[in-house]
C-alpha positions in Angstrom: 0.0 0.0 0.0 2.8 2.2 0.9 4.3 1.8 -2.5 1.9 2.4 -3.9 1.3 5.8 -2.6 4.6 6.3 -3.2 4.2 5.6 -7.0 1.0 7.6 -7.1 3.2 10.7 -5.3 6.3 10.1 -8.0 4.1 10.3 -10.9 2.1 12.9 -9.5 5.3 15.1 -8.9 6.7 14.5 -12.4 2.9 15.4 -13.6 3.0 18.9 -11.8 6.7 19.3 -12.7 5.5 19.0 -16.4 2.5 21.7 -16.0 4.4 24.2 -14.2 7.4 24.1 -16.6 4.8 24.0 -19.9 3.1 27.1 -17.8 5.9 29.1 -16.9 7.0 28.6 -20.3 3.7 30.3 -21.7 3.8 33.0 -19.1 7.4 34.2 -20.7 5.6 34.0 -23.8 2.8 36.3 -22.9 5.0 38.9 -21.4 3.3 37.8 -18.1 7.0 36.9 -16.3 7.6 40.5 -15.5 8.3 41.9 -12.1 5.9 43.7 -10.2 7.0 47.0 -9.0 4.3 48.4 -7.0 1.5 47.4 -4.8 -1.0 48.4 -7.3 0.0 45.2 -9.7 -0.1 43.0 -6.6 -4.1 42.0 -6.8 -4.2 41.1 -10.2 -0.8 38.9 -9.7 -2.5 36.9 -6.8 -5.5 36.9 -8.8 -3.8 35.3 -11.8 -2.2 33.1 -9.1 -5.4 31.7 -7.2 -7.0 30.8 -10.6 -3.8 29.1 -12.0 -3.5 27.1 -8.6 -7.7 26.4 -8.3 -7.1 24.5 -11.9 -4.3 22.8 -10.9 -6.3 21.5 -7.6 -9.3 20.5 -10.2 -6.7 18.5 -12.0 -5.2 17.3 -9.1 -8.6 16.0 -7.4 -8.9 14.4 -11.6 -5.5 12.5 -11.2 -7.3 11.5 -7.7 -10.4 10.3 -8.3 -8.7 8.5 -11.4 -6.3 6.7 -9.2 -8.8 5.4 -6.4 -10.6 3.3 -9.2 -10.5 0.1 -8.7 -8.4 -1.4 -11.8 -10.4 -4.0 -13.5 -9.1 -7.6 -13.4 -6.5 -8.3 -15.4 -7.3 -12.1 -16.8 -4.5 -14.8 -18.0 -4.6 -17.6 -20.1 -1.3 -20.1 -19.7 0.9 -18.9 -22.0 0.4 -14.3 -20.4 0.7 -16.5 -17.1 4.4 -18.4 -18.8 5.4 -15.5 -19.6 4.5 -12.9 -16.7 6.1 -15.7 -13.9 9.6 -14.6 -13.4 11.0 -17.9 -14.0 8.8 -18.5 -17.3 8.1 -22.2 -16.6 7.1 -25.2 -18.9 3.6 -24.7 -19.4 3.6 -28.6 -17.9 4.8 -27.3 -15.1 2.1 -25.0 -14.7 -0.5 -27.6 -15.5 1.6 -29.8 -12.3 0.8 -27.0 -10.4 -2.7 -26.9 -11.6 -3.1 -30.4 -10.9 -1.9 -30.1 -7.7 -4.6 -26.9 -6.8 -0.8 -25.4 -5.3 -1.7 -22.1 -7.7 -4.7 -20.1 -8.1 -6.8 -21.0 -11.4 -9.9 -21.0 -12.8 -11.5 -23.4 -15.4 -14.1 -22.6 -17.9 -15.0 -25.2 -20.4 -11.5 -26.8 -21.2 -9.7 -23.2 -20.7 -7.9 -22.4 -18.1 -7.5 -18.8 -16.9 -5.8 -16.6 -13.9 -6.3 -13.6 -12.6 -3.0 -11.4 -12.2 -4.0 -10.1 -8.7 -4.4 -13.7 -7.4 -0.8 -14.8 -9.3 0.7 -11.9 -7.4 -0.2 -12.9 -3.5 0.7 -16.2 -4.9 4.2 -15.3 -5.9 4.4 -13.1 -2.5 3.5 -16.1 -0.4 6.0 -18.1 -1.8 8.9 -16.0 -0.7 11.7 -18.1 1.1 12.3 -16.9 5.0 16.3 -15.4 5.2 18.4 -17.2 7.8 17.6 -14.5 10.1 14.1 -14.9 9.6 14.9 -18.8 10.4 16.7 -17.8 13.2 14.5 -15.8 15.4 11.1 -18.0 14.7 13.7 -20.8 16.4 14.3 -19.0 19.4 10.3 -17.5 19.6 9.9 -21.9 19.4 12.5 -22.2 21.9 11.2 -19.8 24.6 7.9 -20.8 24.2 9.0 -24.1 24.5 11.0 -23.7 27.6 7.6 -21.8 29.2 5.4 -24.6 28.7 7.7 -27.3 30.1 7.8 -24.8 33.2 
C-alpha cells in the first residue's frame, strides 16, 4: 500500500513538474514573467495566481479520483501467465501446479484462466524466509517451549 502511494506521489510530482514548466514557459511567452514594481500590480498577480492554482487542484482532485478506481481484473490464459512468472516455466509445469490446486486457477470449459492479482499474493507467499528470519522463529519456538515445560 505504501508503494503504492509512493508511486501515485512520484508520478504525480513529475505530472506537476510537467505543468508548471509547460506554464511558466507560456507565461514568458505572454510577457506575463515581469516583475511587479508596486502594490497596485499586486491584486491582479495573486488573482492570476489563485486561478492558476484552483485549476491545478481540479486536475489534481482528476488524477485523484482516477487513481482510487479500482483497476479491472487483469485475466490470464497459460501462455500471459508463462510469460509474466519470473521464472517462465514449462507450461507442464504450470498444468503440475494446476493439478496439484498449489496455484490459483480457474477453469471454464477446457480453458484455463488466472487472474493477475491472485498470481501476485501467490508469488508473495512463496517468498523463502532469510536465515535471520529462520533464526528468530527458532528462538520464539525455543522460549515458548522452555515456558510450557515450566
Amino acid at each position: 500500500m505504501v508503494e503504492e502511494w509512493w508511486n501515485y506521489f512520484l508520478h504525480l510530482h513529475h505530472l506537476l513538474k510537467i505543468y508548471f514548466c509547460t506554464k511558466i514557459k507560456k507565461l514568458k511567452n505572454e510577457n506575463m514573467s515581469k516583475q511587479i514594481y508596486n502594490l497596485e500590480e499586486m491584486p491582479q498577480a495573486l488573482n492570476y495566481l489563485i486561478s492558476k492554482v484552483e485549476t491545478l487542484e481540479e486536475k489534481v482532485n482528476e488524477l485523484s479520483t482516477k487513481k482510487d478506481a479500482p483497476e479491472p481484473q487483469e485475466w490470464m490464459d497459460i501462455e500471459d501467465l508463462r510469460l509474466y512468472l519470473p521464472t517462465h516455466p514449462a507450461k507442464q509445469t504450470i498444468y503440475g501446479w494446476v493439478n496439484e490446486n498449489s496455484i490459483p486457477y480457474y477453469k471454464t470449459s477446457k480453458k484455463l484462466t488466472f487472474r493477475k492479482s491472485e498470481i501476485d499474493e501467490w508469488l508473495k507467499k512463496g517468498r523463502r524466509k532469510s536465515n535471520e528470519d529462520l533464526r528468530r522463529e527458532a528462538v520464539e519456538f525455543i522460549y515458548k517451549k522452555k515456558g510450557m515445560g515450566r
